[in-house]
C-alpha positions as CSV (number, residue, x, y, z in Angstrom):
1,X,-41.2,34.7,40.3
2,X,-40.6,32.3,37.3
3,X,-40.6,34.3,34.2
4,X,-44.3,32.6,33.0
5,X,-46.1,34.1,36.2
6,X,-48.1,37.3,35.0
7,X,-46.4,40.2,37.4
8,X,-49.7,42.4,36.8
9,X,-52.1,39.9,37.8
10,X,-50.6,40.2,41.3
11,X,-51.9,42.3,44.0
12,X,-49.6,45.6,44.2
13,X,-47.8,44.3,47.2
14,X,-46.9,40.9,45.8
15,X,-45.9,42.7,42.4
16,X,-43.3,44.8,44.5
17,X,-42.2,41.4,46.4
18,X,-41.6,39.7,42.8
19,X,-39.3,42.6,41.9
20,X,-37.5,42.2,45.3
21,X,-37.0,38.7,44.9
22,X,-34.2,37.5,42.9
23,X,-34.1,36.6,38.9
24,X,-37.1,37.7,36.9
25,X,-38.7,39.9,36.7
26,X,-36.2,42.7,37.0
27,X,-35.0,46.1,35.9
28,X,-36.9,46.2,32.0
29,X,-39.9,45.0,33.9
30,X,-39.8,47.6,36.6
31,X,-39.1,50.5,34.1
32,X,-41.8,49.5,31.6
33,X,-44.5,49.4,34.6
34,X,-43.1,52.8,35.6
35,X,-43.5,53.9,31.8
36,X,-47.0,52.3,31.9
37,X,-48.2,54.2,35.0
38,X,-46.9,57.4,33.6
39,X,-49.2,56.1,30.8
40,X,-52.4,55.9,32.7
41,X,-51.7,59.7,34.5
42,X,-51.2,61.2,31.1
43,X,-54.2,59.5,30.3
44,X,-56.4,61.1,33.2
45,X,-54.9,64.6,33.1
46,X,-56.4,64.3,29.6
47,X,-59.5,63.3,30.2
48,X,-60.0,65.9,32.8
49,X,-59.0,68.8,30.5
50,X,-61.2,67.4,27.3
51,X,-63.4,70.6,27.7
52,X,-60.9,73.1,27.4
53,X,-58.2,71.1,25.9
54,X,-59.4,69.7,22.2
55,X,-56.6,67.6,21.7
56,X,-57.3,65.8,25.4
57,X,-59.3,62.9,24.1
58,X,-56.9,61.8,21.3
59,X,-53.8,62.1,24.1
60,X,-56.1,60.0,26.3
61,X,-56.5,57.2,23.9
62,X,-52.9,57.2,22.8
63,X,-52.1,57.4,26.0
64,X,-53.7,54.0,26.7
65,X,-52.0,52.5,23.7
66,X,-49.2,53.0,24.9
67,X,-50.3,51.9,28.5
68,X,-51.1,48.9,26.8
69,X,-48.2,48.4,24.7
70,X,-45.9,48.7,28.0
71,X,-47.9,46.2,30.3
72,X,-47.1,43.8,27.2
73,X,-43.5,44.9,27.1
74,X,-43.6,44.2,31.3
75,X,-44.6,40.8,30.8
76,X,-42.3,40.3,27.9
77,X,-39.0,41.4,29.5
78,X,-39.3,38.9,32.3
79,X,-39.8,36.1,30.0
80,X,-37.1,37.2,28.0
81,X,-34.9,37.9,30.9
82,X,-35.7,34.5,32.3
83,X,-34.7,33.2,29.3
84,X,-31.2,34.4,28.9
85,X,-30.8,33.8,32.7
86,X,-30.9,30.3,32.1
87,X,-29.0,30.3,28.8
88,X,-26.0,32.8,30.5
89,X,-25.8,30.4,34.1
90,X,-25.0,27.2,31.7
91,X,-22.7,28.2,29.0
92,X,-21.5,25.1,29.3
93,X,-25.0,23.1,28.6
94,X,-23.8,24.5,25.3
95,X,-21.8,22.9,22.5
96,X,-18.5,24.5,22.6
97,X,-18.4,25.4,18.7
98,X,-21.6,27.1,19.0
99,X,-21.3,28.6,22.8
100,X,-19.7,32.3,22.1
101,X,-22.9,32.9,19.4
102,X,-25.3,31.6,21.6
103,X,-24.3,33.7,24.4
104,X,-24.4,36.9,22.4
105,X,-28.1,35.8,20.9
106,X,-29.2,35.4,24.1
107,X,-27.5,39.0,24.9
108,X,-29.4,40.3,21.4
109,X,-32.7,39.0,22.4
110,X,-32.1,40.5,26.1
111,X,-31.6,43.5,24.3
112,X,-35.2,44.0,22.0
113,X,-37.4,44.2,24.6
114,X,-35.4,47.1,26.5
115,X,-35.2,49.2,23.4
116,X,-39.0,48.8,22.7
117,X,-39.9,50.1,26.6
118,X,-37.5,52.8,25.9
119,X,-38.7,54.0,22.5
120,X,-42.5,53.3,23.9
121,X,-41.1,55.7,27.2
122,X,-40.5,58.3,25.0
123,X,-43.6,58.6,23.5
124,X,-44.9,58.5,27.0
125,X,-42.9,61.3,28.1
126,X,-43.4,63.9,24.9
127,X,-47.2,62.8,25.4
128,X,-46.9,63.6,29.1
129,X,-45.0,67.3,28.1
130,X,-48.0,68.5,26.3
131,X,-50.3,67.6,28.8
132,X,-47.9,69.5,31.8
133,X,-47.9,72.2,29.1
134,X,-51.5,72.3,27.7
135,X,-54.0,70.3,30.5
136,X,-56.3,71.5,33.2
137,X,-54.0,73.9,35.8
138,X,-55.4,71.8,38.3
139,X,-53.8,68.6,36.8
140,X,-50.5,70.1,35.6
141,X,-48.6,68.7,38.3
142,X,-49.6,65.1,37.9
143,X,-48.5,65.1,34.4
144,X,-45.4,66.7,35.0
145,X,-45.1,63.5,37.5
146,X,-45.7,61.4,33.9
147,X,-43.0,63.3,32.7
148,X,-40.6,63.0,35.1
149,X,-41.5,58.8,35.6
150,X,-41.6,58.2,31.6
151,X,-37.9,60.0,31.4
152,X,-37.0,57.8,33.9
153,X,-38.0,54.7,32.2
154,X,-36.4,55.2,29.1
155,X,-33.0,56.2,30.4
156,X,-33.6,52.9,32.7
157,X,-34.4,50.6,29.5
158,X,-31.8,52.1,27.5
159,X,-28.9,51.2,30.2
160,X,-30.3,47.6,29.9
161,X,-29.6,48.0,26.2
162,X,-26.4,49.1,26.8
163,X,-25.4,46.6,29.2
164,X,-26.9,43.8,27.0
165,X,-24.8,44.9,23.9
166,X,-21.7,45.9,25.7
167,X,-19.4,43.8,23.6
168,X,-20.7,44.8,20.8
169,X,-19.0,48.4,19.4
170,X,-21.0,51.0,18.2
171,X,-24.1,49.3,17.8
172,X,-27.0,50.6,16.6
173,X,-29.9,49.6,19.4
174,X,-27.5,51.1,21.7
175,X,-27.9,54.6,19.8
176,X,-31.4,53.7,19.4
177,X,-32.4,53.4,22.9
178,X,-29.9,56.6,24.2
179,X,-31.8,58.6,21.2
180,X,-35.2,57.7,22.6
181,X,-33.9,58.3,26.2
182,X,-32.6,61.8,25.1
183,X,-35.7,62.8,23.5
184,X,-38.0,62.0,27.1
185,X,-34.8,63.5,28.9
186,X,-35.3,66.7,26.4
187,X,-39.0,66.8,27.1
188,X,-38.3,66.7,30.6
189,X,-36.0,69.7,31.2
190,X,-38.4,71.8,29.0
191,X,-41.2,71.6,30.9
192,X,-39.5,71.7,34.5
193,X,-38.7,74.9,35.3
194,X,-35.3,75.7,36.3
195,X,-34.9,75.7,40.0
């Protein structure tokens, strides 16, 4: 799949063949689609509780935000990716003074759209926590499953981070994204009971 080819306008199947298939889209895609499905079950286990659950409806509707906000962030990521694909294969399509910084801005830009799926994640996942802690009985388990797939995500975007900004020490998207993946990691182990 070239990075311009919208993954989510594809049937399922072919969506799961792109991901297979080598280059774009890849692992921020993949985690942000996770992210967003988590997204759309946080959103129904809402919905169904809005009688005895006041707060349902507002979770519902940011819940689709943020469904929203990570299909964008899907389609984003394997542009980007694609992008610093081609720019990381042919360092040498570069001009020698200026290779080593355009390397690491391709690295940078690799980078943002990672740390947004795993902050966006996040918010998924606390989202998700009150609804396996608040919604109907009945739909308690299927947010849990949010929970567990939004925690997921944004441990998944924020090793992309990481990898992407590996030569640079300390940095502070790096603690960005493991903050954000610590908070849905947090959320998760409170509402799962011990085994």
């Amino acid at each position: 799949m070239a990075g311009s080819d919208d993954l989510l306008a594809r049937p399922l199947g072919e969506a799961l063949d792109a991901l297979a298939a080598p280059g774009p889209p890849a692992g921020g895609s993949a985690a942000a689609l996770a992210a967003a499905i988590s997204a759309a079950l946080v959103a129904m286990t809402a919905r169904l509780s809005a009688e005895t659950w006041l707060e349902g409806t507002g979770i519902a509707v940011q819940a689709d935000v943020l469904r929203d906000r990570l299909v964008s962030l899907a389609r984003a990521d394997a542009e980007v990716y694609a992008r610093a694909l081609r720019t990381l294969s042919h360092p040498e399509d570069l001009p020698a003074e200026r290779r080593d910084h355009e390397l690491g801005v391709a690295l940078a830009r690799a980078a943002e759209t990672p740390l947004a799926i795993a902050g966006a994640s996040a918010d998924v996942a606390l989202l998700a926590a009150e609804a396996a802690d608040r919604a109907d009985p009945h739909v308690q388990a299927d947010a849990q499953v949010a929970l567990a797939l939004a925690a997921a995500a944004a441990r998944a975007a924020a090793r992309l981070v990481e990898v992407n900004l590996a030569s640079l020490d300390d940095d502070a998207r790096v603690r960005e994204a493991r903050a954000a993946a610590e908070v849905a990691a947090r959320a998760s182990r409170d509402a799962f009971p011990a085994p």
